[in-house]
N, CA, C and O of each residue as an XYZ file, in Angstrom:
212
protein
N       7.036      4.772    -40.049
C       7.858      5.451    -39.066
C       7.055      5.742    -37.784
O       7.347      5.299    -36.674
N       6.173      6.416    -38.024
C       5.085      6.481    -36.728
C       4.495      5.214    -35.865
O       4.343      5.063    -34.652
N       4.242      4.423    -36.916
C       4.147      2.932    -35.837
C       4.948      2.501    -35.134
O       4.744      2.077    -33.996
N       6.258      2.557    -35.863
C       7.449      1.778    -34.935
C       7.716      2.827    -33.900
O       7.862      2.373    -32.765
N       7.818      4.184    -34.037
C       7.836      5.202    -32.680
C       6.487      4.503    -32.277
O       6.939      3.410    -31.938
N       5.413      4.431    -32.129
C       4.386      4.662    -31.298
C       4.420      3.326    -30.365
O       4.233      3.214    -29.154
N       4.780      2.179    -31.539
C       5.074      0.933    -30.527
C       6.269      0.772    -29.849
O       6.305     -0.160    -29.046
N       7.319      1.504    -29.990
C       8.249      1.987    -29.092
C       7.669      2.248    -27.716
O       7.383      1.463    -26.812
N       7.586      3.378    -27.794
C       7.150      4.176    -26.777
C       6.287      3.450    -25.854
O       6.528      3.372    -24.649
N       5.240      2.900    -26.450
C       3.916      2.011    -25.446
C       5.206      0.845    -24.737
O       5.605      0.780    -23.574
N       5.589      0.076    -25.870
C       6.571     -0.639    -24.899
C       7.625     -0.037    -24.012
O       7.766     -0.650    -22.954
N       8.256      0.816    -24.147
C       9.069      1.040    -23.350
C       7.841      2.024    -21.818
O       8.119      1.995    -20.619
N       6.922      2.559    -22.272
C       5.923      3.076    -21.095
C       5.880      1.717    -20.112
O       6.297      1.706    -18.954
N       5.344      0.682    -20.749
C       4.830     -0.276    -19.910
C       5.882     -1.164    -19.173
O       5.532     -1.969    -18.310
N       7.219     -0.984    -19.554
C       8.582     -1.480    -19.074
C       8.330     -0.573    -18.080
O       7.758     -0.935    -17.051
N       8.820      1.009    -18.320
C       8.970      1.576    -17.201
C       8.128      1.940    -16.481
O       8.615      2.701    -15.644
N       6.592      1.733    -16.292
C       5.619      1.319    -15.526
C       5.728      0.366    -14.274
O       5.456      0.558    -13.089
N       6.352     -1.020    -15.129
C       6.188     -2.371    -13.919
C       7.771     -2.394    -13.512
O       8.157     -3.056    -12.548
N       8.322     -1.913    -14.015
C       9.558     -1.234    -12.860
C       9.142     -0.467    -11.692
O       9.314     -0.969    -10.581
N       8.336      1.307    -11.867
C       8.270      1.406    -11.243
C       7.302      0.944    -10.134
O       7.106      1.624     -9.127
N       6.758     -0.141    -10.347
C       5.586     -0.523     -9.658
C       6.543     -1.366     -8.915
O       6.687     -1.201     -7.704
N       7.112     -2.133     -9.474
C       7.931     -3.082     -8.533
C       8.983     -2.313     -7.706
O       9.544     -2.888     -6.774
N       9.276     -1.001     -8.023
C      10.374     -0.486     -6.832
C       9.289      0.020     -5.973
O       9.425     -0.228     -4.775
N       8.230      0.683     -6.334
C       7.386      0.763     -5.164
C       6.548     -0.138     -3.805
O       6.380      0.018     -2.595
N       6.129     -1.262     -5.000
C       6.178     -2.158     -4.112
C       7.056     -2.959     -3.064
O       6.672     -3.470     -2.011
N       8.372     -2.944     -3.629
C       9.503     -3.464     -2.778
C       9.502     -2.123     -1.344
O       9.333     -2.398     -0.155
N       9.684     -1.026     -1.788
C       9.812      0.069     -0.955
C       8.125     -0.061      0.398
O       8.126      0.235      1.593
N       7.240     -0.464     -0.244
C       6.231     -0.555      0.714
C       5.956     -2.088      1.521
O       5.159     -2.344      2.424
N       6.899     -2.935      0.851
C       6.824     -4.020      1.596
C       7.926     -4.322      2.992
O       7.686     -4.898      4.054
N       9.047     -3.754      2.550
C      10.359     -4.147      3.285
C      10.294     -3.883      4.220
O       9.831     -2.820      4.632
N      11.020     -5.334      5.271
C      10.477     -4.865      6.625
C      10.948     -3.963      7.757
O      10.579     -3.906      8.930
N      11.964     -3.197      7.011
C      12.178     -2.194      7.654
C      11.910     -0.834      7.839
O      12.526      0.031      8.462
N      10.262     -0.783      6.794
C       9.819      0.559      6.736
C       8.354      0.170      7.607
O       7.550      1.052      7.906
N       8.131     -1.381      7.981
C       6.965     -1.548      8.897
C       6.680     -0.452      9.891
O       5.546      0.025      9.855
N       7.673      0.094     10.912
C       7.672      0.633     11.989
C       6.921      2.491     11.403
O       6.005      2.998     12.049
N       7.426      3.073     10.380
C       7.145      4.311      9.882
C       5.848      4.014      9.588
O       5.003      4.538     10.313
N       5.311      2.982      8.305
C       4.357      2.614      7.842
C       2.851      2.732      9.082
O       1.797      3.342      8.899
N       3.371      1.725     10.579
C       3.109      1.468     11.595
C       1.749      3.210     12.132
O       0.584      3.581     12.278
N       2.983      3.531     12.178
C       3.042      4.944     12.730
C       2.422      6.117     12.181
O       2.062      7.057     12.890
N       2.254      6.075     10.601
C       1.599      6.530     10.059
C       0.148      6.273      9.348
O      -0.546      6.885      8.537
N       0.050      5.011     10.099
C      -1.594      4.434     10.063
C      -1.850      4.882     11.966
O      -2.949      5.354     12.257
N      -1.210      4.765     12.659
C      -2.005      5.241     14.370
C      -1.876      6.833     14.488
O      -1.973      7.374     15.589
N      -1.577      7.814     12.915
C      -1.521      8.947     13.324
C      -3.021      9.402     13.209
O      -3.365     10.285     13.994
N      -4.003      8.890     12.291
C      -5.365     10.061     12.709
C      -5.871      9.698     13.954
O      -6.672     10.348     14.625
N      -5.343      8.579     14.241
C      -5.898      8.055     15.863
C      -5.558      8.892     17.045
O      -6.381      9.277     17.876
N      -4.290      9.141     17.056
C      -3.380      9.557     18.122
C      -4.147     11.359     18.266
O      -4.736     11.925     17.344
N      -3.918     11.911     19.600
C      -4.391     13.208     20.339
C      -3.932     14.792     19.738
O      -4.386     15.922     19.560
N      -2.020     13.521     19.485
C      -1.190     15.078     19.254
C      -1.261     15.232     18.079
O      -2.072     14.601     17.401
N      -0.244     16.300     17.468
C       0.075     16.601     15.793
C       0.533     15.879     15.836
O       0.676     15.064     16.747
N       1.024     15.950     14.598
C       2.262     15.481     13.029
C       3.506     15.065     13.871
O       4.086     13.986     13.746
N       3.798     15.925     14.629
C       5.247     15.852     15.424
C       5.102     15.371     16.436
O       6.260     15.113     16.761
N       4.668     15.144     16.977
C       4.570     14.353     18.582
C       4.735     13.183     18.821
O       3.888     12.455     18.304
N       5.579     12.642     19.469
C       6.021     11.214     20.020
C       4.889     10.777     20.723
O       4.895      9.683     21.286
């Protein structure tokens, strides 16, 4: 009984692992989050705060 829970569980961990790896990755690739992404790599650069255009 404990094996089949334990190998349950590892499999279903590692399912829902490379799911969420793949929604993350989709979410950090798409090219419509370039511009935020953009913006939040020239922020330690930039003069002003957090908020500043």
């Amino acid at each position: 009984m404990y094996e089949a829970l334990s190998s349950f569980a590892q499999t279903g961990g590692l399912i829902y692992f490379v799911v969420m790896f793949g929604v993350a990755l989709t979410y950090a690739l798409w090219p419509r989050n370039q511009e935020t992404f953009d913006k939040a790599a020239r922020l330690p650069l930039s003069d002003g705060g957090p908020g500043d255009e």
